[in-house]
N, C-alpha and C positions, 0 to 999 in steps of 0.2 A: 261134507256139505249137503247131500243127498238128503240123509238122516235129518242134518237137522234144518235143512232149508223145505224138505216136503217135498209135495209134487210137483211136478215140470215147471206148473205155470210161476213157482217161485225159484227155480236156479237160475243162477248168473251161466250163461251158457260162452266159452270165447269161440266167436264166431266171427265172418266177412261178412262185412255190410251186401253184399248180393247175395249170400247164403242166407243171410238173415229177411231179406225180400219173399226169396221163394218159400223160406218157412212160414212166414206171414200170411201171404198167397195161400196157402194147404189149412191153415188155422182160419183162415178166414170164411173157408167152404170153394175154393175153386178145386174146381177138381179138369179142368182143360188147360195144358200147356204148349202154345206153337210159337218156334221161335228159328232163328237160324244163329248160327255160331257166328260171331263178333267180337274181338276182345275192344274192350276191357269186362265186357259182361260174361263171357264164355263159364263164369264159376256159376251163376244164376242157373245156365240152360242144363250144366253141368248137373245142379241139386237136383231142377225139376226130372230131368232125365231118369235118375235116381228115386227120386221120393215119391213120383208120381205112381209107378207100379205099387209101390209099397203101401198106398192108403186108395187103392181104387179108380184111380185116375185117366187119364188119358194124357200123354206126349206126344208131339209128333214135330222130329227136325224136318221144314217143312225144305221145299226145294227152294225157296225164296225167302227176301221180308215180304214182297209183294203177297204171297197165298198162303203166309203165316199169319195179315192182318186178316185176311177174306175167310182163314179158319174161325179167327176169331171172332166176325162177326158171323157166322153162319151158327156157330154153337151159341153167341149172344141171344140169337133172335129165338131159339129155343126157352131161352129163360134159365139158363146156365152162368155160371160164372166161369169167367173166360180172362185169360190173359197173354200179351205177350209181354217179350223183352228186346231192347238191341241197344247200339249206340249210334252216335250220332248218323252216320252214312247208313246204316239199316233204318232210323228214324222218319229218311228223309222218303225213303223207297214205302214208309207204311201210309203216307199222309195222303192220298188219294182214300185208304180204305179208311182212316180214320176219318174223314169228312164225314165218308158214308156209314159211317159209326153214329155219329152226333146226326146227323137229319134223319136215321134211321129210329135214333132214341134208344140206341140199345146200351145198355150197362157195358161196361167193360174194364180193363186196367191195362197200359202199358209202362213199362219202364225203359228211361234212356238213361244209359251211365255214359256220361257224354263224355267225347276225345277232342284233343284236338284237331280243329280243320282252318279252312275250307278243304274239300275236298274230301283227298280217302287222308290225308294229315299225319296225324301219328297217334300211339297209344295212350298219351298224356292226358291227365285230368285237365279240362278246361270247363267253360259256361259258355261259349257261343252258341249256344242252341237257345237263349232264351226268348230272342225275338220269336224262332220258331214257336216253341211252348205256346206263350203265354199271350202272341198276335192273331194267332189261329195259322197251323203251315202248311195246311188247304186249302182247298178251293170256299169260297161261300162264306157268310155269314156266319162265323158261331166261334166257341170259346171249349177250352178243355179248362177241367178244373188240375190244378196243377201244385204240387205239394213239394216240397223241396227240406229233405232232411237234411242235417249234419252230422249225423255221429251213426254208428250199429244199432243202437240202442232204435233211434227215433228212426233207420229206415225198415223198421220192423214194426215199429208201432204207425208211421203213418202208410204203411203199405194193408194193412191191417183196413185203417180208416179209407181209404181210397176204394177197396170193398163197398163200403158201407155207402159211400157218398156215389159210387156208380151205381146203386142198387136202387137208390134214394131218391134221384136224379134222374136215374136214365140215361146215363152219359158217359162219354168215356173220363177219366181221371186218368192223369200220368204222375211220376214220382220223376222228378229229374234230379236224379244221381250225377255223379262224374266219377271219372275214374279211382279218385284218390277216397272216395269214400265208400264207393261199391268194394274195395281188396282191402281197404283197412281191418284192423281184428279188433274186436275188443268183446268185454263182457259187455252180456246182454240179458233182461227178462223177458221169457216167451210166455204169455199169458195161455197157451193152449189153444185146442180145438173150439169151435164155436158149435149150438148142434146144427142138426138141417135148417137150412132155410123154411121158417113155416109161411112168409107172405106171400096168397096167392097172386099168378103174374096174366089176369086176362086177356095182354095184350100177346102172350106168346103163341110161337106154332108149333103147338101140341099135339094136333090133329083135331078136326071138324065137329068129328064122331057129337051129335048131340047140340051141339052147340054150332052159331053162325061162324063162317070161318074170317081168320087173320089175317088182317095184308099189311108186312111190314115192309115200306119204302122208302123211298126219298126222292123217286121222283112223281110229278106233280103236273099233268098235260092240263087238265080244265082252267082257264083261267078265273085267277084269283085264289087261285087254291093254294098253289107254292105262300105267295105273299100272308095268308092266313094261316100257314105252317108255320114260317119266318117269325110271327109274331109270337107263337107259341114258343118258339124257342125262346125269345128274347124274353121272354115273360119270366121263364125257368132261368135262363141266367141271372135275371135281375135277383130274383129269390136267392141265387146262389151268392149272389154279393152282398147282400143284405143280412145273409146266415153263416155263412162258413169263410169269414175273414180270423186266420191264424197266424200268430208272431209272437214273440219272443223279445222281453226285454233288459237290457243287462244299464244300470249306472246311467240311466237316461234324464234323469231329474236333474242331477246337479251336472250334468254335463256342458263343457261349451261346443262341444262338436260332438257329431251322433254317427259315427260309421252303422249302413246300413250295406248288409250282405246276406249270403245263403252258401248254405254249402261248404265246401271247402276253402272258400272264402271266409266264411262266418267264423272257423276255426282259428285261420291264421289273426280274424280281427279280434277274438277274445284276449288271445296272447300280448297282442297292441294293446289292450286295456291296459293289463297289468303294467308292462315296460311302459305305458304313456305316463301312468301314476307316480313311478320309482319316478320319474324325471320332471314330476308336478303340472303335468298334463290333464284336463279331464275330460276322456273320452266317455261314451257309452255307446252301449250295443244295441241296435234294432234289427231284428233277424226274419224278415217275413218266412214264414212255415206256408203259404198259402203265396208262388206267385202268380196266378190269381185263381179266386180276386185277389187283387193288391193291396196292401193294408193303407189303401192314399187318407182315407179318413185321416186315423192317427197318424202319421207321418206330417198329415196339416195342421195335424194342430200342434206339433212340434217345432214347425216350423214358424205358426205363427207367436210361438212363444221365444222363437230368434233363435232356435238352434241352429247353427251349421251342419249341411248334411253330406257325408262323403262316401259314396257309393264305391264298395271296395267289390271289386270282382274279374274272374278272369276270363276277360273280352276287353277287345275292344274301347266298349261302352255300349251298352246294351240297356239293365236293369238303369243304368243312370236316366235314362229317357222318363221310366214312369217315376223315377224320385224327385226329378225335376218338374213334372206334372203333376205331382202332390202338392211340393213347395208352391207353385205357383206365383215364384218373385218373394215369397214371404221371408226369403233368409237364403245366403248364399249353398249355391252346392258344388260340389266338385266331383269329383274321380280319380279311381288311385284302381288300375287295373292290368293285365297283362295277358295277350293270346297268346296264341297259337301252345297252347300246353303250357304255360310257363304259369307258376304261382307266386303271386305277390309275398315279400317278405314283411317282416313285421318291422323292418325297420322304414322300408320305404312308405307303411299305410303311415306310420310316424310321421314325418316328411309332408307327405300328402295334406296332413291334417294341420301339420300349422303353416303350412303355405297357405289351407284355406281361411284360417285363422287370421292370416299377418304376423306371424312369427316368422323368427327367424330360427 
């Protein structure tokens, strides 16, 4: 395959969707990794552990998540590319630094291959973290850009882009994984090293020498200053909703119902396509790659064209909140989901969908 597939950036490599992260990360140009051991991600800290000596790098298991985010923003503010990882209960411990990430405007990337909870829960693939994600799970005003793969293949490539869009931005970007996709194996294309970074970053602290010096903050004593921060932000959000809306869509045209998911979810709902078909059902697939921004645009105008929308995912009900804020009354929605670790079968999203139909 070697011979005749070429160099790196054309071999199918079989790898774990975490392993394929940290590869991503290294291709990308990060060269800083701090993280604390967690499973279901322990393979991630595992690589970078590994990889990071081997192309020039910096690791460091830090004693915490708490001063594993405060790594990261400290080599942020330099103008470095910087990353952590954890799951869910390490996620919840980094959201004080992560606030001071985004009001800070610093680049960054985390990744959560999320378990199931509340709590410390167990090692099981879940999606209860999505409120957190994609409501903001600090303190203040603001938004993470939030990218959500399904397969090895795509958490390599949007680990890759999540780079690019914190670099772009100024912001932190997360990948939320879960556990059943971060250990999965499959083949994969690694497109390679990227070279240096040539965009210069005036805003960093490089040092004085010659030039006026840098203060990177987030807090804000003079009045009217913070609220003229605030607006800056929202400014650069707004931009970000406007530009980097990503999704995915499978048999949505002629469909009468539209299961809408991510993740490991999205998986088990491709499979419901086919078995809905065999049994003269017509589903289709809407897979936001982007929860947020949210893909509510298109999802509206799905809805105003009478699709039924069935948010298949494993919570609670969570992501059903902004599908039902998309629709907006235009066309019914439902839910077909399962926590605490447990994954929806593809018989039950079946079920699901022509209950919301009025089947029997």
């Amino acid at each position: 395959d070697r011979e005749n597939q070429g160099a790196l950036s054309q071999e199918r490599i079989l790898t774990a969707g975490n392993e394929a992260a940290g590869e991503a990360a290294i291709h990308a140009g990060c060269r800083f990794y701090y993280g604390y051991p967690i499973t279901p991600q322990n393979e991630l800290t595992a690589h970078m552990a590994r990889r990071m000596p081997e192309v020039g790098g910096t690791f460091i298991q830090a004693e915490s998540e708490i001063a594993a985010i405060n790594m990261v923003l400290g080599t942020a503010a330099t103008g470095r590319l910087a990353m952590t990882s954890s799951s869910s209960p390490g996620i919840s411990l980094k959201q004080e630094g992560i606030s001071y990430l985004v009001g800070c405007e610093l680049p960054a990337v985390v990744i959560n291959v999320q378990r199931g909870g509340p709590g410390l829960g167990d090692i099981s693939p879940a999606q209860g973290d999505y409120f957190q994600a994609v409501k903001g799970g600090g303190h203040g005003d603001y938004n993470l850009i939030v990218l959500a793969p399904d397969s090895v293949q795509e958490t390599y490539d949007l680990t890759r882009l999540a780079f690019e869009l914190a670099a772009k931005y100024r912001t932190v970007v997360m990948i939320l994984s879960d556990a059943r996709v971060g250990q999965l194996m499959e083949p994969a294309v690694f497109r390679g090293p990227v070279e240096d970074d040539p965009d210069p970053k005036p805003w960093a602290l490089t040092g004085a020498k010659g030039r006026p010096r840098n203060i990177v903050r987030s807090f804000f004593l003079k009045p009217g200053l913070l609220a003229e921060h605030n607006e800056r932000l929202q400014a650069k959000f707004r931009r970000v909703r406007e530009t980097e809306v990503r999704f995915e869509e499978i048999d949505v045209e002629d469909a009468d119902a539209v299961l809408v998911a991510y993740g490991t979810s999205s998986r088990v709902s491709k499979e419901a396509l086919h078995l809905a078909a065999e049994a003269g059902l017509k589903l289709g697939l809407f897979r936001p790659q982007t929860l947020w921004p949210f893909p509510t645009q298109r999802l509206r105008q799905l809805a105003e064209r009478g699709k039924a929308l069935l948010a298949v995912e494993m919570s609670a009900g969570q992501m059903v909140e902004d599908v039902r804020l998309a629709a907006e009354g235009r066309a019914p929605v439902g839910h077909c989901g399962r926590p605490g670790g447990a994954v929806p079968t593809t018989d039950e999203v079946i079920r699901a969908a022509r209950t919301l139909l009025g089947g029997a």
